[in-house]
C-alpha beads as a LAMMPS data file, in Angstrom:
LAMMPS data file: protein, C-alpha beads

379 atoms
378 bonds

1 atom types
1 bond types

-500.0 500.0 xlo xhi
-500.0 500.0 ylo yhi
-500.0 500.0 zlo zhi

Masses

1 110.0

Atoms # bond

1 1 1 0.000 0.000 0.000
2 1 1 2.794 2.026 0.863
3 1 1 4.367 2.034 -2.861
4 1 1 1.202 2.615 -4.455
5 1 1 0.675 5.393 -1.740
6 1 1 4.501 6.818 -3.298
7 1 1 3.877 5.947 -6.860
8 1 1 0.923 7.928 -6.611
9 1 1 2.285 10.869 -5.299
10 1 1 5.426 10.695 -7.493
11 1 1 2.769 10.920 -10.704
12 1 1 0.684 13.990 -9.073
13 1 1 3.984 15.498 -8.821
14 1 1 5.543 15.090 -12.173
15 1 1 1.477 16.285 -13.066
16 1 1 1.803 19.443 -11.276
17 1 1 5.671 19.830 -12.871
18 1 1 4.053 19.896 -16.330
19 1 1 1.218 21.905 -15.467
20 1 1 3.018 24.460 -14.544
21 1 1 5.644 24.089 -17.252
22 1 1 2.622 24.499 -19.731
23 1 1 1.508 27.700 -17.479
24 1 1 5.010 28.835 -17.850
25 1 1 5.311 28.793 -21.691
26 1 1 1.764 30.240 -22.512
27 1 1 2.660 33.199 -20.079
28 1 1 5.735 33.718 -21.949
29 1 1 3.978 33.523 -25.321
30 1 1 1.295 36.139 -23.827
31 1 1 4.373 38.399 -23.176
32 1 1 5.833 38.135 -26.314
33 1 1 2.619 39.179 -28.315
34 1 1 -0.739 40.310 -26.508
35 1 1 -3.495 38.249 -28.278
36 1 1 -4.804 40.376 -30.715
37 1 1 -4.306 39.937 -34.250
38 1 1 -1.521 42.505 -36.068
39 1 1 -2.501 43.586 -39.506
40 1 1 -1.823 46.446 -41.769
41 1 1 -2.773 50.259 -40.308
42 1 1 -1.898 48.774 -36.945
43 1 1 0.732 50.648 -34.063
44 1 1 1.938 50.144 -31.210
45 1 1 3.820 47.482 -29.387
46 1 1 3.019 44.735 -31.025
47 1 1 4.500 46.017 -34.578
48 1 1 7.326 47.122 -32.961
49 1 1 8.549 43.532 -31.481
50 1 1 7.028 42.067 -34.852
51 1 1 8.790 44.420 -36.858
52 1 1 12.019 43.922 -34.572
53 1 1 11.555 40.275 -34.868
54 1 1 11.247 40.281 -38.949
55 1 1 14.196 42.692 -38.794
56 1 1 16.273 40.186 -36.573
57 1 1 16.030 37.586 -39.479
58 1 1 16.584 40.214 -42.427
59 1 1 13.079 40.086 -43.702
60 1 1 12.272 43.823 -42.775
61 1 1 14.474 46.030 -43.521
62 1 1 12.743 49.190 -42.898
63 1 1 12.168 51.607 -39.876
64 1 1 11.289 50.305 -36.290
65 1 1 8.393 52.834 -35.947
66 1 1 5.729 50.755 -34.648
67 1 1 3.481 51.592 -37.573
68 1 1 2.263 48.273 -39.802
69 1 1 2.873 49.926 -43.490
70 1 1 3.429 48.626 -46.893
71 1 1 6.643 47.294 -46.667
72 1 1 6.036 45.746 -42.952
73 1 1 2.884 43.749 -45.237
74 1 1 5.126 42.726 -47.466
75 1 1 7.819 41.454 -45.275
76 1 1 4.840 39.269 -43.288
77 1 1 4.132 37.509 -46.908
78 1 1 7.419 36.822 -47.495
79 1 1 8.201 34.964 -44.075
80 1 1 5.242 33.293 -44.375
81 1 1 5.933 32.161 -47.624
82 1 1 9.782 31.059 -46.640
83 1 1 8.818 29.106 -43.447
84 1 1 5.625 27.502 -45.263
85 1 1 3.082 28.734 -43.181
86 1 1 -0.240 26.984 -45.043
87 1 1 -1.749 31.120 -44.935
88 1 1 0.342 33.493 -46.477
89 1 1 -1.796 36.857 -46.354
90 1 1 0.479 39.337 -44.505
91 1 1 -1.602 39.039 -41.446
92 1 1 0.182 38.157 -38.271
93 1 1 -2.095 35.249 -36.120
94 1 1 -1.010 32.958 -33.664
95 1 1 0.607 30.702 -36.301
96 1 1 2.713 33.697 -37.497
97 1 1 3.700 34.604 -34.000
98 1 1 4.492 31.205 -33.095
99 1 1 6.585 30.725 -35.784
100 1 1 8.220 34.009 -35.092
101 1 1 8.723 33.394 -31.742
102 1 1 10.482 30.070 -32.784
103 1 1 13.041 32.134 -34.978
104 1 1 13.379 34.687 -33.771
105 1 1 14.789 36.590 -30.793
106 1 1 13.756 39.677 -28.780
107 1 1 15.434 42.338 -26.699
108 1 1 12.477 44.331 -25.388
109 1 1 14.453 46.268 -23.181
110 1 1 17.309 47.421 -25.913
111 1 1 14.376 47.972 -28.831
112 1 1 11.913 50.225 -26.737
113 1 1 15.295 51.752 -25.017
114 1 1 16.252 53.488 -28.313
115 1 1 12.576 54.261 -29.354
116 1 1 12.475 56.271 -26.012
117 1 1 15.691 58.180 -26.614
118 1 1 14.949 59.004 -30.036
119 1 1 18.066 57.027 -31.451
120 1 1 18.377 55.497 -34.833
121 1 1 18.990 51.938 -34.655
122 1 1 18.548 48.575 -36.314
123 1 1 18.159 44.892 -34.642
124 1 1 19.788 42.803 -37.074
125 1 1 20.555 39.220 -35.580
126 1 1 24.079 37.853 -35.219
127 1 1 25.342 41.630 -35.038
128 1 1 26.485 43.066 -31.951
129 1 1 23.818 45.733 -30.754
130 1 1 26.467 48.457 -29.524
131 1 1 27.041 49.112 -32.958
132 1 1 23.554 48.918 -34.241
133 1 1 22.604 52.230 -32.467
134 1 1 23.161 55.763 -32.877
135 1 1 23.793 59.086 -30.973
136 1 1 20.772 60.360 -28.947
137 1 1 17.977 61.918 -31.347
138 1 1 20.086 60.845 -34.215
139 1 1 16.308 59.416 -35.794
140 1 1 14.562 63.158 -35.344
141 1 1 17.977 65.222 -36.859
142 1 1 18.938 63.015 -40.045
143 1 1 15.595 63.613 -41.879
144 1 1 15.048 67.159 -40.839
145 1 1 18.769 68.127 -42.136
146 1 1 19.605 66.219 -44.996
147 1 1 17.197 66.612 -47.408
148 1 1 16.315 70.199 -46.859
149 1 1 20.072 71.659 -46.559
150 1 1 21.589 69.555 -49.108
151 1 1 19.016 70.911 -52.055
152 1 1 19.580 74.599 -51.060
153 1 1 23.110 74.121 -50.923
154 1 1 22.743 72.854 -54.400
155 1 1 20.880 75.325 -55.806
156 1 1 22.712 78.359 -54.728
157 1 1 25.721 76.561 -56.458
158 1 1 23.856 76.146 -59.347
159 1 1 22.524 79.932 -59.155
160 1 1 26.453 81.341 -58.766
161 1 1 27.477 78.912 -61.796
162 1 1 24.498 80.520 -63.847
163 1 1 25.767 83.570 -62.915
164 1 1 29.080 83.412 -63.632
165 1 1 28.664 82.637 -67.627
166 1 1 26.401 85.360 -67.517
167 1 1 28.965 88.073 -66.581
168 1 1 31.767 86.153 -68.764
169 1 1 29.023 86.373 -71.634
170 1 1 29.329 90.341 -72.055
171 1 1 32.755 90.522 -71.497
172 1 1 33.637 89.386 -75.457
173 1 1 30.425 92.138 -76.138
174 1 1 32.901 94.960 -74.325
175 1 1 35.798 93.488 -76.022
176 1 1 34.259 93.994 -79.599
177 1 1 34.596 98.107 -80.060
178 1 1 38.648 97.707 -79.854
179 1 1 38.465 95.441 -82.991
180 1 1 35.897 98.579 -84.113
181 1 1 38.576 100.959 -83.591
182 1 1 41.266 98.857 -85.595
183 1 1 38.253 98.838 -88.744
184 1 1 38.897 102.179 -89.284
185 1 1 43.075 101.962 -89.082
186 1 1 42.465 99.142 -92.028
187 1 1 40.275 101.484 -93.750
188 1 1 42.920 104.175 -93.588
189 1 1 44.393 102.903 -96.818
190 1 1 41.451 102.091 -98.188
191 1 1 40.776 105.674 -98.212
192 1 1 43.789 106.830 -100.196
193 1 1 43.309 104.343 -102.543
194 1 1 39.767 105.813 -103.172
195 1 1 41.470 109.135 -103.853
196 1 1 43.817 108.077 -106.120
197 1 1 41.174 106.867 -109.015
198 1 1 43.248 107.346 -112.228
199 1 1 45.390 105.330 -110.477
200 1 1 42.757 102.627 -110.153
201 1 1 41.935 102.688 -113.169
202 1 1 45.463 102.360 -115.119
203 1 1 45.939 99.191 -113.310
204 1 1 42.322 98.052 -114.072
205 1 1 43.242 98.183 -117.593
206 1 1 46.732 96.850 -118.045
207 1 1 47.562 94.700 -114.802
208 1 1 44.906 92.512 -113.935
209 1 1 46.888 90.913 -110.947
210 1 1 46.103 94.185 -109.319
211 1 1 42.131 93.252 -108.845
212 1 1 43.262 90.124 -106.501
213 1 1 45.171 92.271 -103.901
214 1 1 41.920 94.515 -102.519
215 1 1 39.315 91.309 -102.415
216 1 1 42.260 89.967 -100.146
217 1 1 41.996 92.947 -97.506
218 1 1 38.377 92.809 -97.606
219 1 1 38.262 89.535 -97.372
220 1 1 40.163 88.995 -94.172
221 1 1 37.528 91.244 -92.392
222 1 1 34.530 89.633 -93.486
223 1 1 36.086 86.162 -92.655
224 1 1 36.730 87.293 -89.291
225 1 1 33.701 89.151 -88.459
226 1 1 31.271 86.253 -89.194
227 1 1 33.199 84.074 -86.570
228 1 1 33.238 86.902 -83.843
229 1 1 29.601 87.097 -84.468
230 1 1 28.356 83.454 -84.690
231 1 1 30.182 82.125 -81.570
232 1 1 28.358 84.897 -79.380
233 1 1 25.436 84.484 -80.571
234 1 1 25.588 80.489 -80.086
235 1 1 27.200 80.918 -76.671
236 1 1 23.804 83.332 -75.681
237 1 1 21.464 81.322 -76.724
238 1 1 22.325 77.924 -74.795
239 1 1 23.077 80.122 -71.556
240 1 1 19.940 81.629 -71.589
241 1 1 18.142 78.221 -72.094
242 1 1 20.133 76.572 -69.674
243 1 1 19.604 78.259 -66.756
244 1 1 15.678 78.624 -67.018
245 1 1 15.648 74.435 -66.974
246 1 1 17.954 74.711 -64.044
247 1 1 15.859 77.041 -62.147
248 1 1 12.708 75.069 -62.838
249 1 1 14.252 72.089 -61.102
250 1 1 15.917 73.947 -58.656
251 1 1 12.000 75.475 -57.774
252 1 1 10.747 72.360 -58.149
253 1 1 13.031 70.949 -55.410
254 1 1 12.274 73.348 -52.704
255 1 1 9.154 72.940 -53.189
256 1 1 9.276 69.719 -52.614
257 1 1 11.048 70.067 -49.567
258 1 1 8.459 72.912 -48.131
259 1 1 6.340 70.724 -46.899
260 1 1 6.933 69.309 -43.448
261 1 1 5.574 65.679 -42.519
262 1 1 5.850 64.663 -46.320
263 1 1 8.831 62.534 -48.222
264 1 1 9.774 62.903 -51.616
265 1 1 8.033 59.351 -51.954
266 1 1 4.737 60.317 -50.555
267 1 1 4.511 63.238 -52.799
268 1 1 5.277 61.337 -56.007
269 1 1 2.955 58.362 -55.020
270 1 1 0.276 60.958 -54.433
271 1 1 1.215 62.497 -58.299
272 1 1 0.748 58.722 -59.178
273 1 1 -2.939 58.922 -57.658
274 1 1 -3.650 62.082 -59.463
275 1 1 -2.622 61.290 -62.933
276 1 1 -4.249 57.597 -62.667
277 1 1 -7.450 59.239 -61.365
278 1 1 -8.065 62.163 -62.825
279 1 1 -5.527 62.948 -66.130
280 1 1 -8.213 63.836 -68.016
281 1 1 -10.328 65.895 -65.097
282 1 1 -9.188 70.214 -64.957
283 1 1 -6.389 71.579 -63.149
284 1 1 -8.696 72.089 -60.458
285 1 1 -10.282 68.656 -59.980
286 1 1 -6.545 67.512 -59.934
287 1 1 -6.062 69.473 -57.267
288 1 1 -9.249 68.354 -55.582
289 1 1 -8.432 64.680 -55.365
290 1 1 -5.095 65.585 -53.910
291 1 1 -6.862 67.154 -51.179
292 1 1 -9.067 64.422 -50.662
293 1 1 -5.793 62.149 -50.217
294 1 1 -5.194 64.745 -47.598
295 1 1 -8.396 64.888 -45.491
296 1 1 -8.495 61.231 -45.329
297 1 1 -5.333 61.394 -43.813
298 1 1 -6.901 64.373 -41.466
299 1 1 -9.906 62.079 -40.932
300 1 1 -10.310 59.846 -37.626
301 1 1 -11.873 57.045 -39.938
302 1 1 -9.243 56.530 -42.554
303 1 1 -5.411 55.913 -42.053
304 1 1 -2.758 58.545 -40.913
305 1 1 -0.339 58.000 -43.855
306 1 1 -0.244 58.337 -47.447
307 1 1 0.676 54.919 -48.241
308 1 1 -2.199 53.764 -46.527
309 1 1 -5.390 55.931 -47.703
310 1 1 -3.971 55.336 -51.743
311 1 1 -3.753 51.460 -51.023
312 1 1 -6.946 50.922 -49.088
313 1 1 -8.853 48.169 -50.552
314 1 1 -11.738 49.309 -52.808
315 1 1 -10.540 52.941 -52.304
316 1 1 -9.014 54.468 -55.741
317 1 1 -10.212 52.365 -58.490
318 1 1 -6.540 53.506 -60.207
319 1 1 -5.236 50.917 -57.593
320 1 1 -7.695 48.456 -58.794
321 1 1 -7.308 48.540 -62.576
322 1 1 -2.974 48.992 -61.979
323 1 1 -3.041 52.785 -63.510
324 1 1 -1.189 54.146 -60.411
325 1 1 1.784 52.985 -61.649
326 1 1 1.892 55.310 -64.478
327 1 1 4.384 57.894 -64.580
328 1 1 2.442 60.951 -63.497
329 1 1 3.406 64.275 -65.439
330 1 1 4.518 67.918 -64.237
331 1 1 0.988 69.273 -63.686
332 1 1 -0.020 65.983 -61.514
333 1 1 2.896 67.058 -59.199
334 1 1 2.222 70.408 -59.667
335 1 1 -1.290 69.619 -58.308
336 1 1 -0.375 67.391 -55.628
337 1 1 1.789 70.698 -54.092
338 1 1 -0.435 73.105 -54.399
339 1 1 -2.674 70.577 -52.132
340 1 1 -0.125 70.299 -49.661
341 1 1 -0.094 73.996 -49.755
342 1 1 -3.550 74.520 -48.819
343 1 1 -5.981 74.812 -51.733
344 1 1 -8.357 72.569 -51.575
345 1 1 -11.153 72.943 -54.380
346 1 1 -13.270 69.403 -52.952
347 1 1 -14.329 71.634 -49.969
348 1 1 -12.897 69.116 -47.193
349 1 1 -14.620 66.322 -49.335
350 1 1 -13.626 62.989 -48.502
351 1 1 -15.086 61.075 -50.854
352 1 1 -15.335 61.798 -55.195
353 1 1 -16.843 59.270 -57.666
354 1 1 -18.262 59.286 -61.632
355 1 1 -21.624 59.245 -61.605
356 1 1 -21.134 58.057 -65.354
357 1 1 -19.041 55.087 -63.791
358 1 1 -20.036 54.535 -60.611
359 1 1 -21.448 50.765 -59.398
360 1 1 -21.590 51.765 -55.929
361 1 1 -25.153 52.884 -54.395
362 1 1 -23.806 53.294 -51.187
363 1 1 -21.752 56.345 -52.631
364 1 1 -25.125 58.229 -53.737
365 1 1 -26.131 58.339 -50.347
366 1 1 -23.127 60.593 -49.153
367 1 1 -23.977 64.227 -48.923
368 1 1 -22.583 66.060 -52.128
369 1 1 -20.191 69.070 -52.475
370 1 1 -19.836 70.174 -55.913
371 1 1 -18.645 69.136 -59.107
372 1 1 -15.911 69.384 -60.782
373 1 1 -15.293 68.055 -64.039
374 1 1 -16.927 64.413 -63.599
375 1 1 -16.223 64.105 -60.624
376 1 1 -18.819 64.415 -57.812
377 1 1 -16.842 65.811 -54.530
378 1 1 -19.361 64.109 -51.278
379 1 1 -18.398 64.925 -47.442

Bonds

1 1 1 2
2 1 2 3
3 1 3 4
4 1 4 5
5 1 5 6
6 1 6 7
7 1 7 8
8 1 8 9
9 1 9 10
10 1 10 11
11 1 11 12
12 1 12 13
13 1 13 14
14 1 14 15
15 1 15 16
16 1 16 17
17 1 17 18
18 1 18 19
19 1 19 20
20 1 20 21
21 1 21 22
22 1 22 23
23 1 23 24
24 1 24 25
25 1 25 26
26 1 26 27
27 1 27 28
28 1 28 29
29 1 29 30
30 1 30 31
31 1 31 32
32 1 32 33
33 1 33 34
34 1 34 35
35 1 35 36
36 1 36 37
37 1 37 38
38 1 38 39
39 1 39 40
40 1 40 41
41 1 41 42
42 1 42 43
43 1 43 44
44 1 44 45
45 1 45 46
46 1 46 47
47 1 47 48
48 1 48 49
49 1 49 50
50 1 50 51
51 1 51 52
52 1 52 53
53 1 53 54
54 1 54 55
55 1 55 56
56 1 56 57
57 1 57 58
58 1 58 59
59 1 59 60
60 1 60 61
61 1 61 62
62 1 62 63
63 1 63 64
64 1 64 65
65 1 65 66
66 1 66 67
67 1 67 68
68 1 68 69
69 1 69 70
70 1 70 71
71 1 71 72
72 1 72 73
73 1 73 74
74 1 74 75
75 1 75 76
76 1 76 77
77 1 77 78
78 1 78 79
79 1 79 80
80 1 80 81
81 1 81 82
82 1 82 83
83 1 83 84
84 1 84 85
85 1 85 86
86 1 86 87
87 1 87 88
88 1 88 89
89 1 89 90
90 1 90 91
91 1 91 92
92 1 92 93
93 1 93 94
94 1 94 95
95 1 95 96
96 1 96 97
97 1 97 98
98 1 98 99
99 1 99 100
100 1 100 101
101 1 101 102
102 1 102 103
103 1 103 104
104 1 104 105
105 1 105 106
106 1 106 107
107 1 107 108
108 1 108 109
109 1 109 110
110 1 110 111
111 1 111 112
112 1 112 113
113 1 113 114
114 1 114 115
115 1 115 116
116 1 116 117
117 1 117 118
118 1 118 119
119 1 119 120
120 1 120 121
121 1 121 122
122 1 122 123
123 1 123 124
124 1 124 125
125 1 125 126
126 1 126 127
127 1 127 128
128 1 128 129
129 1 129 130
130 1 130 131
131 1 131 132
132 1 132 133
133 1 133 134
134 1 134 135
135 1 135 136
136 1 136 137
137 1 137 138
138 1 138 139
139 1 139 140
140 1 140 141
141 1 141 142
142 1 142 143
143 1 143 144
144 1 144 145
145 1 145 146
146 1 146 147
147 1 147 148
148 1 148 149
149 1 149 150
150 1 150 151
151 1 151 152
152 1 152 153
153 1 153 154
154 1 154 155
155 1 155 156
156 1 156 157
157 1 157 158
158 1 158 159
159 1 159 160
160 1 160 161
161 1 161 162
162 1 162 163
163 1 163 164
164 1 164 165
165 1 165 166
166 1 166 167
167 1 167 168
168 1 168 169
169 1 169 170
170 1 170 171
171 1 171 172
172 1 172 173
173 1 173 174
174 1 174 175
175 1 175 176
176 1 176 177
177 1 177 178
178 1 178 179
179 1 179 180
180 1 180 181
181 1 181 182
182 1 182 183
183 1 183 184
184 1 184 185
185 1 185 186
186 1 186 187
187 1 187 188
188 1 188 189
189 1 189 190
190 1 190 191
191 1 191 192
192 1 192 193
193 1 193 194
194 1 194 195
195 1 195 196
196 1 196 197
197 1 197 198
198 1 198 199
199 1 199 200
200 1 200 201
201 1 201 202
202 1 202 203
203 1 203 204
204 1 204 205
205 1 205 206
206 1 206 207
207 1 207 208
208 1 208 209
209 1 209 210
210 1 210 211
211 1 211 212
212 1 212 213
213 1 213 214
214 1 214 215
215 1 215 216
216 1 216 217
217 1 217 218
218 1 218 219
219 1 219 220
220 1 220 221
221 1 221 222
222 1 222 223
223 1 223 224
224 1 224 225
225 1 225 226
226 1 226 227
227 1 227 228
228 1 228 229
229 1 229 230
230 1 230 231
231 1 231 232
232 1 232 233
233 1 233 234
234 1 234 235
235 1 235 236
236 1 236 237
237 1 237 238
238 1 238 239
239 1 239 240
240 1 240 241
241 1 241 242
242 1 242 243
243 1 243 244
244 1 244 245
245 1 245 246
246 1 246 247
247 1 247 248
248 1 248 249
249 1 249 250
250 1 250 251
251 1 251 252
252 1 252 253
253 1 253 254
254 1 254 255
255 1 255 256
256 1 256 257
257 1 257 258
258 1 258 259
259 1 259 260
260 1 260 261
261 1 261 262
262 1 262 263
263 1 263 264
264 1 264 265
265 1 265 266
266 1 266 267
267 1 267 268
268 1 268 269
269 1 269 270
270 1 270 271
271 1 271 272
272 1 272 273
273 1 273 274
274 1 274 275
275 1 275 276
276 1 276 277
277 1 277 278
278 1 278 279
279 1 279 280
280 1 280 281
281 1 281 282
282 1 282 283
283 1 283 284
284 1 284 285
285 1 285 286
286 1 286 287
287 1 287 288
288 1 288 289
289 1 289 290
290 1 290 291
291 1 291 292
292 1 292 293
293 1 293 294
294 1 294 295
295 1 295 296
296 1 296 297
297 1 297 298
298 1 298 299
299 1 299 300
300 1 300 301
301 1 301 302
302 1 302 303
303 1 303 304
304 1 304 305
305 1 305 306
306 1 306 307
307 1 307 308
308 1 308 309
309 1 309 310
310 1 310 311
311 1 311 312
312 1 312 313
313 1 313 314
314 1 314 315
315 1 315 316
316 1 316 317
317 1 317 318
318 1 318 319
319 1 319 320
320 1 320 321
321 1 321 322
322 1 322 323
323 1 323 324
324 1 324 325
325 1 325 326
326 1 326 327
327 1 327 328
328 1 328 329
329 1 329 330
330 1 330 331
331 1 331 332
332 1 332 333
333 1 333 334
334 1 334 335
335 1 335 336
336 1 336 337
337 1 337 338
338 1 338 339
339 1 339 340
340 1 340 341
341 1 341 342
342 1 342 343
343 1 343 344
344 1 344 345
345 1 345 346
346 1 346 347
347 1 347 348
348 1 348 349
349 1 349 350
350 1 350 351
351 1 351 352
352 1 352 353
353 1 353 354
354 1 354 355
355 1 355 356
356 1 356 357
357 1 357 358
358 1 358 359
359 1 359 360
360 1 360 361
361 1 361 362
362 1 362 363
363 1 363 364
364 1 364 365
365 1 365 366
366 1 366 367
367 1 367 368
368 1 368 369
369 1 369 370
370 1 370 371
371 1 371 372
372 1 372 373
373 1 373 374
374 1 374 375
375 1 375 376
376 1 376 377
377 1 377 378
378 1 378 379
């Protein structure tokens, strides 16, 4: 009785061991992820360790912001796709974090450290972390300097090297009235051989070799003038074309760095949205469904980031039919800045459609704006 007494305590033990083994691990697992599931438009902790984690295997490559964009979406697929998950949708369940868990490793305290102090960092696995982080608010004073110093810099170089041809351009111009002032020394004998005319005309009759000798005098001059002439005149011309380009490119790059809380890739993926939606539409509907880009972005019920609001499912039907990938033209950009500048034509509309296209009946219901072009503007 005994033994069975010790046998049976010995198995409620190794029971309770396991029980609380299993406690053990799904506590850790809770800590690693909470239990919701992480899908695109998502922040906060949870993309940060997921993004840390995707990072530590080289499968994200981007930003730890804590902000589930694009290329976080993408890097989901692919690591679903590599460790043959059977769902591969860019949505991160418990499968996904399993898996991730299983691969991957993650230093809470170091990641959320550098987040807090503003540093720029990576988390690359297998590379010591003391040299994966920068200087204190290194990830708030790279953007903010480098692109917006760097053009200016640029384009008052290219403004002194404009203006430096254009002062060397006059200077042959000022040089030309000493050559004018020689003319007349090399018409000085031109004039006494005017006065002498009898004497012109004896050798008219009897020496012919004497009509050679004046076309050769005149001859020089007017071979040299037309080359004095022609090479200013083709120098001028390219200088003043030149620099107009340069200054449209040099305007065109500040203002495309005037706007604060936009990247030179948000503003051409929002010229990509214009010209696939409305090329055909007036300047000022252009302009309108910029700003619509831009109060979705203002508005509680869409996403906070360009990216997002153009790639929303069922949102632009230039997303749908693969025409935002056109290369958008001047005036699309054009529009998209003077957007970003203020105008906004839609009157704060959030919604447009084509009443000539449109399959939607929902969309009738919304309360219309104006119109503009073909496009119905609706709040």
């Amino acid at each position: 009785m005994k033994q069975n007494h010790t046998k049976l305590s010995v198995i409620k033990l190794i029971i309770l061991m396991l029980f609380c083994l299993m406690s053990f691990t799904t506590h850790q697992s809770a800590e690693a992820f909470s239990g919701q599931v992480v899908q695109r438009g998502a922040t906060g902790d949870d993309v940060v360790e997921l993004q840390a984690r995707m990072q530590y295997n080289g499968y994200y490559n981007g930003t730890i912001d804590g902000v589930f964009g694009w290329q976080t979406y993408w890097s989901v697929k692919e690591f679903q796709k590599q460790f043959g998950l059977e769902v591969v949708d860019g949505v991160v369940g418990e499968k996904t974090k399993a898996m991730l868990e299983r691969a991957t490793k993650f230093d809470k305290e170091f990641v959320h450290q550098n987040l807090r102090e503003g540093r720029k960092f990576t988390y690359y696995g297998g590379v010591d972390k003391n040299i994966q982080r920068g200087p204190k608010g290194s990830k708030g004073q790279q953007p903010k300097e480098q692109p917006k110093e760097q053009p200016k810099e640029d384009g008052v170089a290219k403004q002194e090297e404009q203006k430096q041809p254009k002062e060397e351009a006059p200077a042959p111009k000022e040089e030309q009235p000493p050559p004018a002032e020689e003319r007349p020394a090399e018409e000085e004998p031109e004039a006494p051989a005017e006065e002498p005319s009898p004497e012109e005309q004896e050798p008219a009759e009897e020496p012919t070799p004497a009509a050679p000798e004046p076309p050769e005098v005149e001859e020089d001059p007017a071979e040299e003038a037309p080359p004095e002439v022609d090479p200013e005149e083709e120098i001028v011309t390219p200088e003043e074309e030149e620099p107009e380009a340069q200054d449209d490119d040099m305007n065109i790059e500040k203002a495309m760095n005037v706007p604060e809380g936009f990247s030179d890739n948000d503003i051409q993926l929002m010229a990509q949205a214009v010209y696939g939606e409305a090329r055909g539409e007036p300047y000022e509907g252009q302009v309108a469904v910029a700003a619509v880009i831009l109060n979705r972005i203002e508005s509680p019920i869409f996403p906070n980031t360009v990216s997002d609001v153009i790639f929303e499912p069922l949102a632009f039907t230039a997303v749908a039919d693969g025409q935002i990938w056109m290369e958008p033209n001047d005036q699309a950009r054009k529009a998209v800045l003077d957007a970003i500048n203020g105008q906004d034509p839609s009157g704060n509309a959030i919604y447009y459609f084509n009443p000539q296209t449109a399959t939607n009946k929902w969309i009738w219901s919304r309360p219309q704006i104006k119109q503009i072009g073909k496009h119905i503007f609706c709040e």
